[in-house]
N, CA and C atoms as an extended XYZ file, in Angstrom:
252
Properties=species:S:1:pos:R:3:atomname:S:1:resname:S:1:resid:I:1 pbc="F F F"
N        19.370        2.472       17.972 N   UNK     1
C        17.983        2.686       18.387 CA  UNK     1
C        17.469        1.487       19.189 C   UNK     1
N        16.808        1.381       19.709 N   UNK     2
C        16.058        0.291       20.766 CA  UNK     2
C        14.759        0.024       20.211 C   UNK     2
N        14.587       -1.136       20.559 N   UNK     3
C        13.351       -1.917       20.220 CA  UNK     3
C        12.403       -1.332       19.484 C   UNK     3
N        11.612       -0.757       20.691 N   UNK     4
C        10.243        0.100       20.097 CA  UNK     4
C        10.756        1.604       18.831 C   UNK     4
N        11.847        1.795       18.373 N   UNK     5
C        12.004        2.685       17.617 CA  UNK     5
C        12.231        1.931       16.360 C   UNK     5
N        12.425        0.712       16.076 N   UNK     6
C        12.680       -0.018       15.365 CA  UNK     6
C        11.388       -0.687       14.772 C   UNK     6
N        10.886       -1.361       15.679 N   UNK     7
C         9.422       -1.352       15.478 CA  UNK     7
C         8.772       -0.063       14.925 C   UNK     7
N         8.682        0.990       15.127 N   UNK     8
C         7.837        1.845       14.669 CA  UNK     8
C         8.743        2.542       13.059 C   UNK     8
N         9.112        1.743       12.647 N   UNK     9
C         9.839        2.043       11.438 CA  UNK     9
C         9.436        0.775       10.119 C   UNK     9
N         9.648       -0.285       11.083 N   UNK    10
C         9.852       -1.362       10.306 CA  UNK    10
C         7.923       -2.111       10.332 C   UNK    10
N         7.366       -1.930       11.518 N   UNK    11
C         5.796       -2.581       11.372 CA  UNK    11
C         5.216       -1.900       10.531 C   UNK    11
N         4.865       -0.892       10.539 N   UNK    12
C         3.835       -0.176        9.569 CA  UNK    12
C         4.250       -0.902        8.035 C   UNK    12
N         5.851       -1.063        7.715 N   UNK    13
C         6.015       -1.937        6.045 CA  UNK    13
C         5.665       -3.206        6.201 C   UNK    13
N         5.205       -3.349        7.229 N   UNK    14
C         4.716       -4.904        6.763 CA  UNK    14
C         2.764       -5.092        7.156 C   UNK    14
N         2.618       -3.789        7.205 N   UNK    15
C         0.814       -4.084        6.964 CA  UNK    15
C         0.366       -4.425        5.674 C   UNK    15
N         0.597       -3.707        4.455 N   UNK    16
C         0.216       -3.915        3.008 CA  UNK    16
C         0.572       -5.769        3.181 C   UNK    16
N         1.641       -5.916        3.366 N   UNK    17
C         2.052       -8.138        2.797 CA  UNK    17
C         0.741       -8.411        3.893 C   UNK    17
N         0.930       -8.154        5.001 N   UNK    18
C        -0.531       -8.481        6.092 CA  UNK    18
C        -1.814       -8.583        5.115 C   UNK    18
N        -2.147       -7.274        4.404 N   UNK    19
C        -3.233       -7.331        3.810 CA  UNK    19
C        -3.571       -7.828        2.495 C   UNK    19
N        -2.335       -7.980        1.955 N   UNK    20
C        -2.498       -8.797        0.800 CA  UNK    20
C        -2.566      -10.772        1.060 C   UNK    20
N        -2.205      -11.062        1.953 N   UNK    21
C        -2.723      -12.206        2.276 CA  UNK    21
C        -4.071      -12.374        2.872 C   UNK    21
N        -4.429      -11.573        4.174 N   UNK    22
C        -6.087      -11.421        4.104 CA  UNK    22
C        -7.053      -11.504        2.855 C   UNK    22
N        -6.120      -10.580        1.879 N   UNK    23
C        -7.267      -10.306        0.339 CA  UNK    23
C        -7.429      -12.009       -0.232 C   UNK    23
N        -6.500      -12.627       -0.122 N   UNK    24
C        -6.169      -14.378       -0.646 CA  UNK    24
C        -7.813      -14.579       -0.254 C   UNK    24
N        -8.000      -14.547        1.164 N   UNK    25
C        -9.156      -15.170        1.549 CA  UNK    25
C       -10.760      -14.803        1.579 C   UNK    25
N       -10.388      -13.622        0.655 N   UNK    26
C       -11.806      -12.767        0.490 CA  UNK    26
C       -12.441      -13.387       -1.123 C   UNK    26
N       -13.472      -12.585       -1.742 N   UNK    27
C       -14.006      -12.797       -2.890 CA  UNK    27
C       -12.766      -12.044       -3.602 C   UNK    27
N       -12.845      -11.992       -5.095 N   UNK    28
C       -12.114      -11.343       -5.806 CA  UNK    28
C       -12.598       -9.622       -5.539 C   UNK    28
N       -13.490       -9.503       -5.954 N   UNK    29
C       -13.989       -7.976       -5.907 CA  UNK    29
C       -13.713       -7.358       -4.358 C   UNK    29
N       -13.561       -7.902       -2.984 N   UNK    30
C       -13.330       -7.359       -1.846 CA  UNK    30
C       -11.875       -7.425       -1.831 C   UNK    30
N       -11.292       -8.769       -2.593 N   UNK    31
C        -9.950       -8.544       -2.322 CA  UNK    31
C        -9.005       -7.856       -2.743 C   UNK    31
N        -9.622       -7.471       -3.724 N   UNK    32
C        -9.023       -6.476       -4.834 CA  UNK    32
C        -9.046       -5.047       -4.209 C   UNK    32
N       -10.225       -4.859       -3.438 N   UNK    33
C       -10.515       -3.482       -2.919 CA  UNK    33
C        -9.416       -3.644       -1.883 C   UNK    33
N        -9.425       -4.319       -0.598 N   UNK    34
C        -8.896       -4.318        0.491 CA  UNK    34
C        -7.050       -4.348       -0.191 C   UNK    34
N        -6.348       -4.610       -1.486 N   UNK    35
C        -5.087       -4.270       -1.572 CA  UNK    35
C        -5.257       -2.907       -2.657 C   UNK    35
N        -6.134       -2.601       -2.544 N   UNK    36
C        -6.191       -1.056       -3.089 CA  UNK    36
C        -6.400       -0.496       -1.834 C   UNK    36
N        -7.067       -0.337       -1.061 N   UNK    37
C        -6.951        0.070        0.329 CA  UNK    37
C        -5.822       -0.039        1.141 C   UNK    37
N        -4.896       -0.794        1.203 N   UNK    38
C        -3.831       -1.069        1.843 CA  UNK    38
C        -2.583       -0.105        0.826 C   UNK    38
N        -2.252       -0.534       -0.054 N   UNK    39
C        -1.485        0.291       -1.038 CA  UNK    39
C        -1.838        1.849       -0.755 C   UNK    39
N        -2.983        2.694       -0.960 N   UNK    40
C        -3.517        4.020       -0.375 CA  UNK    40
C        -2.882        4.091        1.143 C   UNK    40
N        -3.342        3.213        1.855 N   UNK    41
C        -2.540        3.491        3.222 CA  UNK    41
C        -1.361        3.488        3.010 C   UNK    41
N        -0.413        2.715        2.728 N   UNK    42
C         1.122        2.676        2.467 CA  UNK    42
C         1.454        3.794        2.153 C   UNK    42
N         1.086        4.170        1.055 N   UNK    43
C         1.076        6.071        0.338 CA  UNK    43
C         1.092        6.829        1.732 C   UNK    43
N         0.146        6.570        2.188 N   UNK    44
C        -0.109        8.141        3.113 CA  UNK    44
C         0.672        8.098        4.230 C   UNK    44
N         1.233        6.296        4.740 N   UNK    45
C         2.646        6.260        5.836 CA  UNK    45
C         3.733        6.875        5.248 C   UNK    45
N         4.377        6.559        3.920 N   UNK    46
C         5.078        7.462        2.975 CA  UNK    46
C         5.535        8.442        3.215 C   UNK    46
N         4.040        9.236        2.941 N   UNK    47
C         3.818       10.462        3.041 CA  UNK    47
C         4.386       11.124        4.213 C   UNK    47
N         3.215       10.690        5.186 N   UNK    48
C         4.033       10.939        6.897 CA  UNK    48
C         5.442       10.696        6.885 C   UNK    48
N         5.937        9.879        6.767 N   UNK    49
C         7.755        9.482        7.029 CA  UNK    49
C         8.177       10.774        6.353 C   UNK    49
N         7.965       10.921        5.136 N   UNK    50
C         8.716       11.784        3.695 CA  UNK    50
C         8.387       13.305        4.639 C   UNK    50
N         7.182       13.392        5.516 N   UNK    51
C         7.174       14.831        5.957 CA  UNK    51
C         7.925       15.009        6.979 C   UNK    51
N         7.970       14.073        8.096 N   UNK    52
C         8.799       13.799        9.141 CA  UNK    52
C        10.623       13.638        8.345 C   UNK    52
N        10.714       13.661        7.124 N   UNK    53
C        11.914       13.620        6.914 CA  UNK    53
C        13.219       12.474        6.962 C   UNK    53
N        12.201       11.316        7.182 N   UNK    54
C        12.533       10.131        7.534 CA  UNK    54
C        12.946        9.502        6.054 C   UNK    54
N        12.759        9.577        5.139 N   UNK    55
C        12.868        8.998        4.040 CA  UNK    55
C        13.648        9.971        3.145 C   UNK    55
N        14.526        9.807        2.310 N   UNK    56
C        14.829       10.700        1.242 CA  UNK    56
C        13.951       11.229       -0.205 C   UNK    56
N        14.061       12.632       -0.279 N   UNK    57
C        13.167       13.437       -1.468 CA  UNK    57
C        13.109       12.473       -2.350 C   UNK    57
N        13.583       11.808       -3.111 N   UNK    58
C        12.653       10.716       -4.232 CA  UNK    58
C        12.067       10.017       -4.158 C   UNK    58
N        12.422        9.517       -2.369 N   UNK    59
C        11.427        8.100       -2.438 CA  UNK    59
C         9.631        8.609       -2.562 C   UNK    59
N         9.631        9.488       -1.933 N   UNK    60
C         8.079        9.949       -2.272 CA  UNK    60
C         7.115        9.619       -3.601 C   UNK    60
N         8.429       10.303       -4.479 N   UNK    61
C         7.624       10.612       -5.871 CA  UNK    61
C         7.466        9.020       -6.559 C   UNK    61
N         8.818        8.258       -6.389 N   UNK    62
C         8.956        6.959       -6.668 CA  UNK    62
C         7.456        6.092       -5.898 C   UNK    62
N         7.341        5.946       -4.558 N   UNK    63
C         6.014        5.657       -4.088 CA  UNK    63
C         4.809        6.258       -4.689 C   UNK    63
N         4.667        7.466       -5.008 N   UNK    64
C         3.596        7.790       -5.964 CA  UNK    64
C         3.358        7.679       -7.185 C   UNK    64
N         4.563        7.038       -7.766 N   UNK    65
C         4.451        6.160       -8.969 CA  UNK    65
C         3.842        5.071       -9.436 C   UNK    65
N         4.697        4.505       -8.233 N   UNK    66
C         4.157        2.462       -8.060 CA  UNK    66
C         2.694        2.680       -7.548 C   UNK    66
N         2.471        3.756       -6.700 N   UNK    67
C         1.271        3.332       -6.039 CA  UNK    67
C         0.134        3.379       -7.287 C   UNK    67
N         0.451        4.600       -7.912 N   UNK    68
C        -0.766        4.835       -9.077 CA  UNK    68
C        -0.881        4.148      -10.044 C   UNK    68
N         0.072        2.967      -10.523 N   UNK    69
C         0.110        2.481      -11.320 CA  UNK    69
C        -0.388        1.052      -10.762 C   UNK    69
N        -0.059        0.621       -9.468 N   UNK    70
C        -0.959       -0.526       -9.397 CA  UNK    70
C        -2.284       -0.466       -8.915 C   UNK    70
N        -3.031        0.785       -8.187 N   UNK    71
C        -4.339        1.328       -8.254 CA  UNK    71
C        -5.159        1.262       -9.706 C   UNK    71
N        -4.215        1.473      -10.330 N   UNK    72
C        -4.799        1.814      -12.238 CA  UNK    72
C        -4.897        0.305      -12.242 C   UNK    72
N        -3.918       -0.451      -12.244 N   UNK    73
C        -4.281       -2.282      -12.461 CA  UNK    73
C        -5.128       -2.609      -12.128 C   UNK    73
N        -5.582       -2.121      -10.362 N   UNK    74
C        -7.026       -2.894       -9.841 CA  UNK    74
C        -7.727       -2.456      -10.220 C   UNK    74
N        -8.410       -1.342      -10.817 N   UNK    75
C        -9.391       -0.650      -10.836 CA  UNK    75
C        -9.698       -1.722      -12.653 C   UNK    75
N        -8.776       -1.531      -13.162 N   UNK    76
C        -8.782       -2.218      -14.847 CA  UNK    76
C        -9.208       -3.519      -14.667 C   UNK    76
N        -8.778       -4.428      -13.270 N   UNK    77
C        -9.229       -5.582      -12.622 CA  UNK    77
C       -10.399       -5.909      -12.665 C   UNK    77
N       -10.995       -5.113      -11.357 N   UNK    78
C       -12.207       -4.440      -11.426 CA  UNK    78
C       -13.239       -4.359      -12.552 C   UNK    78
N       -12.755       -3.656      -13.397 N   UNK    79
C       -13.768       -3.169      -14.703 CA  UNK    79
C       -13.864       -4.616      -15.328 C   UNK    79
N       -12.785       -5.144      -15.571 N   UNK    80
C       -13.322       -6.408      -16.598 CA  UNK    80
C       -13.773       -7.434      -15.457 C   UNK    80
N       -13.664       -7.426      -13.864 N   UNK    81
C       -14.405       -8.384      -13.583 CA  UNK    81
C       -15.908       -8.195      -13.844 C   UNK    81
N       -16.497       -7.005      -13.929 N   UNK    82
C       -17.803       -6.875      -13.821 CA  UNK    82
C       -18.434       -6.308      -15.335 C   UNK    82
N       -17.439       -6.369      -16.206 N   UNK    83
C       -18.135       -6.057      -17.238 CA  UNK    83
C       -17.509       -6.879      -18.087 C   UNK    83
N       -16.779       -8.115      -17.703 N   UNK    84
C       -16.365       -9.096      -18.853 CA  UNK    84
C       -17.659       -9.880      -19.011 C   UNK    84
């Protein structure tokens, strides 16, 4: 494959690490949102690849695993930041 097909495989996995270092430099409560926001996006590139057929049938369900389970962390984050 050539350049730009490579790129369009491999950039989109490296937005979430992009945005989890942005979150470093936010408050806790925005930063927390913005890698719950990024993780949701990751899901739905996933998604796209897994429909396009680009990925193999488990990785989907496996991504909708991890994803919900570290959504459930921030959100638990979340709750005790504002109600500890």
């Amino acid at each position: 494959p050539d350049m730009m097909q490579r790129w369009e495989v491999v950039g989109p996995a490296m937005v979430p690490s992009l945005m989890a270092w942005a979150a470093l430099l936010l408050r806790v409560e925005y930063g927390l949102f913005l890698l719950a926001l990024g993780l949701w996006a990751q899901y739905l590139m996933d998604s796209h690849s897994h429909k396009a057929q680009i990925t193999p049938d488990w990785f989907l369900t496996l991504r909708a695993i991890l994803t919900l389970g570290a959504l459930f962390s921030i959100a638990l984050g979340l709750i005790g930041l504002f109600y500890a």
